[in-house]
VMD Tcl script that builds the backbone (N, CA, C; Angstrom):
set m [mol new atoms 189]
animate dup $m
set s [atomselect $m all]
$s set {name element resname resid chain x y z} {
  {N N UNK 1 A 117.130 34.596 12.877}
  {CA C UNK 1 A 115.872 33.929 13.037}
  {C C UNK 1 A 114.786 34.976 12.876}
  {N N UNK 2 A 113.997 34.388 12.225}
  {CA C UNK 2 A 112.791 35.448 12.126}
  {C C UNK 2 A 111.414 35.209 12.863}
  {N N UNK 3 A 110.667 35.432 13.113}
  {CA C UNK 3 A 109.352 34.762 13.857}
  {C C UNK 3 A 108.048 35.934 13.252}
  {N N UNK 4 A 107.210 35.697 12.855}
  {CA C UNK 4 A 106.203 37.263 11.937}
  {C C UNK 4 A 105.105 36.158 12.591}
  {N N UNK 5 A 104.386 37.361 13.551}
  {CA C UNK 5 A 103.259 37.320 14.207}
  {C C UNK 5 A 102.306 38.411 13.424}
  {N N UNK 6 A 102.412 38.853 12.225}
  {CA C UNK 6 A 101.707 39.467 11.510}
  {C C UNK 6 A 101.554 39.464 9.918}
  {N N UNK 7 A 100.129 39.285 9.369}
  {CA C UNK 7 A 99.523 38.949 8.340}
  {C C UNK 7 A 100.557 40.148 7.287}
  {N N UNK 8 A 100.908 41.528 7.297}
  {CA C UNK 8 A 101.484 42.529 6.519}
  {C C UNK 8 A 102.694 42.439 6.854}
  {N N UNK 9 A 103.181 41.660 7.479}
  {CA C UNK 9 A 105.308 42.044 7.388}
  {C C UNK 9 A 105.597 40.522 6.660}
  {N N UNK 10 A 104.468 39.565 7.081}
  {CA C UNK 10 A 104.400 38.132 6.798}
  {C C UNK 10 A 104.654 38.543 4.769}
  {N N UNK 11 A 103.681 39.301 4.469}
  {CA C UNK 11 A 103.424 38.876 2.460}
  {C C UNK 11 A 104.251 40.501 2.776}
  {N N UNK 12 A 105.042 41.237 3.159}
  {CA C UNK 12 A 106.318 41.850 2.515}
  {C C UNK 12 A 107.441 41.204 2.773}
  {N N UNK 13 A 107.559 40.084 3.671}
  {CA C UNK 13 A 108.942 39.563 3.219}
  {C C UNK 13 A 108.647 38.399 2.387}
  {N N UNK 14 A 107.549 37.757 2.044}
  {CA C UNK 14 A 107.103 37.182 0.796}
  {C C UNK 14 A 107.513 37.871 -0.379}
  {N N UNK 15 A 107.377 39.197 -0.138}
  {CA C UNK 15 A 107.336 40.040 -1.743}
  {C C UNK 15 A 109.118 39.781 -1.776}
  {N N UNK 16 A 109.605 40.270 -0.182}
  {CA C UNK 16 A 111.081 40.536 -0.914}
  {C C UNK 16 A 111.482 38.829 -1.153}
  {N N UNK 17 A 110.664 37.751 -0.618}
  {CA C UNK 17 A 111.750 36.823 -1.306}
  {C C UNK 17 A 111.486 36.513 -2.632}
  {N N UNK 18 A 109.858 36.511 -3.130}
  {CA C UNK 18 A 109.451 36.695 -4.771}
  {C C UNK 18 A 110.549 37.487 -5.508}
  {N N UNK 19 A 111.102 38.584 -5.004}
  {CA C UNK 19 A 111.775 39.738 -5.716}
  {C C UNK 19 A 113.198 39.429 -6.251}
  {N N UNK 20 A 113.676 38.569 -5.170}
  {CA C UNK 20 A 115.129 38.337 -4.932}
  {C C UNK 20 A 115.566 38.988 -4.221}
  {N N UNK 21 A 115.262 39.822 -3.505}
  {CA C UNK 21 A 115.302 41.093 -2.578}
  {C C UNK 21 A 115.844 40.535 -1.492}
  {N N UNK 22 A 115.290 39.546 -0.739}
  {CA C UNK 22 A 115.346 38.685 0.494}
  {C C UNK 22 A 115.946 37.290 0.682}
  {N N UNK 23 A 116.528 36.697 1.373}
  {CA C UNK 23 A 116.920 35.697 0.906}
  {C C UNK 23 A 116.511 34.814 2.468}
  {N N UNK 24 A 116.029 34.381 2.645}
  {CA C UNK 24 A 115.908 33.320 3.712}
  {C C UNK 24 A 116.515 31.877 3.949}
  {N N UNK 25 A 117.056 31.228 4.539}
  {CA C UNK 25 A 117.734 30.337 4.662}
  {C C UNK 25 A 116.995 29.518 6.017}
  {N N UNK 26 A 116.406 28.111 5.690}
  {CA C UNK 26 A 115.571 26.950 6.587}
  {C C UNK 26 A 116.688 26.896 7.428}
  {N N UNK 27 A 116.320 26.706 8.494}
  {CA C UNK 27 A 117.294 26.373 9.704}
  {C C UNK 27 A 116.597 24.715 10.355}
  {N N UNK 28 A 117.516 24.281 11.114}
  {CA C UNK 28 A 117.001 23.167 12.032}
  {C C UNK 28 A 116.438 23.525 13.420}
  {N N UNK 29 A 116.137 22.401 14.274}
  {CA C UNK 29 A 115.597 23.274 15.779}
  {C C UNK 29 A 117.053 23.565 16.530}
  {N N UNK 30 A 117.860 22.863 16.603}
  {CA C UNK 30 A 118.782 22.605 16.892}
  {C C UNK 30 A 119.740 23.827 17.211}
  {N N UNK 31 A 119.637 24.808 15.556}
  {CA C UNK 31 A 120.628 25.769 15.220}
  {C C UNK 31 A 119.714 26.919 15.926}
  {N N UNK 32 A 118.566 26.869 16.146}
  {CA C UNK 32 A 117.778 27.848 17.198}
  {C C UNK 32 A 117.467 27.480 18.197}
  {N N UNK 33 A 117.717 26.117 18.936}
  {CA C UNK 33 A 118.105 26.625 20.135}
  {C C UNK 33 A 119.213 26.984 20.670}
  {N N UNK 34 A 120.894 26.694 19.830}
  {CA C UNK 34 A 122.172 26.780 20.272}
  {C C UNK 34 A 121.633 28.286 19.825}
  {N N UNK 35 A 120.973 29.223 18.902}
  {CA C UNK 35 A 121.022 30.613 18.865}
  {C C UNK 35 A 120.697 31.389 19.915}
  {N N UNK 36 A 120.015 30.615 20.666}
  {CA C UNK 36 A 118.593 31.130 21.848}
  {C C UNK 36 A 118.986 31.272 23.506}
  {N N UNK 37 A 119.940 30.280 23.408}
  {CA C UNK 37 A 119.909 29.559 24.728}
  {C C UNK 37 A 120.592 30.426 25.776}
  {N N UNK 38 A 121.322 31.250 25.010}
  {CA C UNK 38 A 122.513 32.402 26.151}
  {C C UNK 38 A 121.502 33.333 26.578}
  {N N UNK 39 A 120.277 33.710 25.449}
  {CA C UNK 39 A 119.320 35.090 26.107}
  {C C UNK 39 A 118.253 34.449 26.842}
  {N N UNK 40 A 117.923 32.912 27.097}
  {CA C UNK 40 A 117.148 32.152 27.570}
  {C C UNK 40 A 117.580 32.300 29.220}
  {N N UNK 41 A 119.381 31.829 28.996}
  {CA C UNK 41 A 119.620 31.515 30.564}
  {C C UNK 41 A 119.834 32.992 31.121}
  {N N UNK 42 A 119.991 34.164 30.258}
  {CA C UNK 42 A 120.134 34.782 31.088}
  {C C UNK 42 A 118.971 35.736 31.555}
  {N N UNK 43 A 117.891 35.416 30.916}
  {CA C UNK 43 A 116.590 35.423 31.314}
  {C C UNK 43 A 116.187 35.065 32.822}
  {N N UNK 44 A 116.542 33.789 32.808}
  {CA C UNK 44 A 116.352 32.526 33.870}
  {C C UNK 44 A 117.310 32.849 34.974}
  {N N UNK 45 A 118.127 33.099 34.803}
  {CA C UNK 45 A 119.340 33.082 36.087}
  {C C UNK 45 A 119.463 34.879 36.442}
  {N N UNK 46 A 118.874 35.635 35.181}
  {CA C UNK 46 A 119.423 36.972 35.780}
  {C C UNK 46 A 118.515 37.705 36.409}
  {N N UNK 47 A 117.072 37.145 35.975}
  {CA C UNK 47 A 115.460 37.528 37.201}
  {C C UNK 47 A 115.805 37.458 38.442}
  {N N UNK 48 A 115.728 36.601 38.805}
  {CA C UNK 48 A 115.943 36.094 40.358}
  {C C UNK 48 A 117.128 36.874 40.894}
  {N N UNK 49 A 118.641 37.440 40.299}
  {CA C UNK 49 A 119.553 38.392 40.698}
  {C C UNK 49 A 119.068 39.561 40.806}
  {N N UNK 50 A 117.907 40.386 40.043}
  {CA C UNK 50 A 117.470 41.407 39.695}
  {C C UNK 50 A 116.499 41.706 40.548}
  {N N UNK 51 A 115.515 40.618 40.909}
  {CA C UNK 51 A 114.419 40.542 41.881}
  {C C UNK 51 A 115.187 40.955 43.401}
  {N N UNK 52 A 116.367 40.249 43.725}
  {CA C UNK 52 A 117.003 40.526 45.491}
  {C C UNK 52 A 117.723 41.881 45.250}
  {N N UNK 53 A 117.652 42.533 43.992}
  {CA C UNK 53 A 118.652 43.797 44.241}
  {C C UNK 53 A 117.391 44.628 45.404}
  {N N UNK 54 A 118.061 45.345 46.635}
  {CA C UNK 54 A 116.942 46.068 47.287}
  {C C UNK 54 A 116.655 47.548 46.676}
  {N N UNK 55 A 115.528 47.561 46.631}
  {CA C UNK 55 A 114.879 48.885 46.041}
  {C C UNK 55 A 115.072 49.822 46.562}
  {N N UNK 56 A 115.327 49.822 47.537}
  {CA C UNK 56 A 115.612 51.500 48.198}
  {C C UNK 56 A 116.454 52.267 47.676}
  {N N UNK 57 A 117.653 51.400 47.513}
  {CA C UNK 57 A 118.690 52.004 47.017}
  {C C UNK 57 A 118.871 52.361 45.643}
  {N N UNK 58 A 118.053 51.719 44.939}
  {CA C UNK 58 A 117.448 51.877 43.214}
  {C C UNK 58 A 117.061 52.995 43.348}
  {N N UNK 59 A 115.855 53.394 44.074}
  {CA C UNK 59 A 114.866 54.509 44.341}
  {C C UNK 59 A 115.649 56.084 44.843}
  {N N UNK 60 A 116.326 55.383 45.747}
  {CA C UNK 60 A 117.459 56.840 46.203}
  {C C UNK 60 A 117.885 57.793 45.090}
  {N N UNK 61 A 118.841 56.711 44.448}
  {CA C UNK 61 A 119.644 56.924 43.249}
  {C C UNK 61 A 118.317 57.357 42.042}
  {N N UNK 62 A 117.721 57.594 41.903}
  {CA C UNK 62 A 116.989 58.400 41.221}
  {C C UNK 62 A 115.502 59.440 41.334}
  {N N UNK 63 A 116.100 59.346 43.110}
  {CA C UNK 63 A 115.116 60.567 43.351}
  {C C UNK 63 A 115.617 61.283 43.745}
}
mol reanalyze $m
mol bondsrecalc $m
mol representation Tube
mol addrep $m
């Protein structure tokens, strides 16, 4: 999946698909969200594990 939040990477992968260089392939929503969804949940479920780890002991271990 690609996503170009910028005007210059946007018209060079224009150039490489003009070129033959690049090849892009349309996807559905479908096939990006079954792509998405494992770094989504573990976004979602692994904050809240990460948030109760206690800091002290983080902090120890690297001071």
């Amino acid at each position: 999946m690609v996503v170009v939040r910028s005007n210059v990477v946007g018209l060079l992968i224009s150039k490489g698909i003009d070129s033959g260089r690049l090849l892009l392939i349309g996807v559905d929503k479908e096939f990006i969200v079954r792509t998405q969804e494992d770094g989504l949940r573990q976004r979602r479920d692994g904050l809240p594990y990460r948030l109760s780890w206690n800091n002290t002991k983080i902090e120890a271990k690297m001071g």
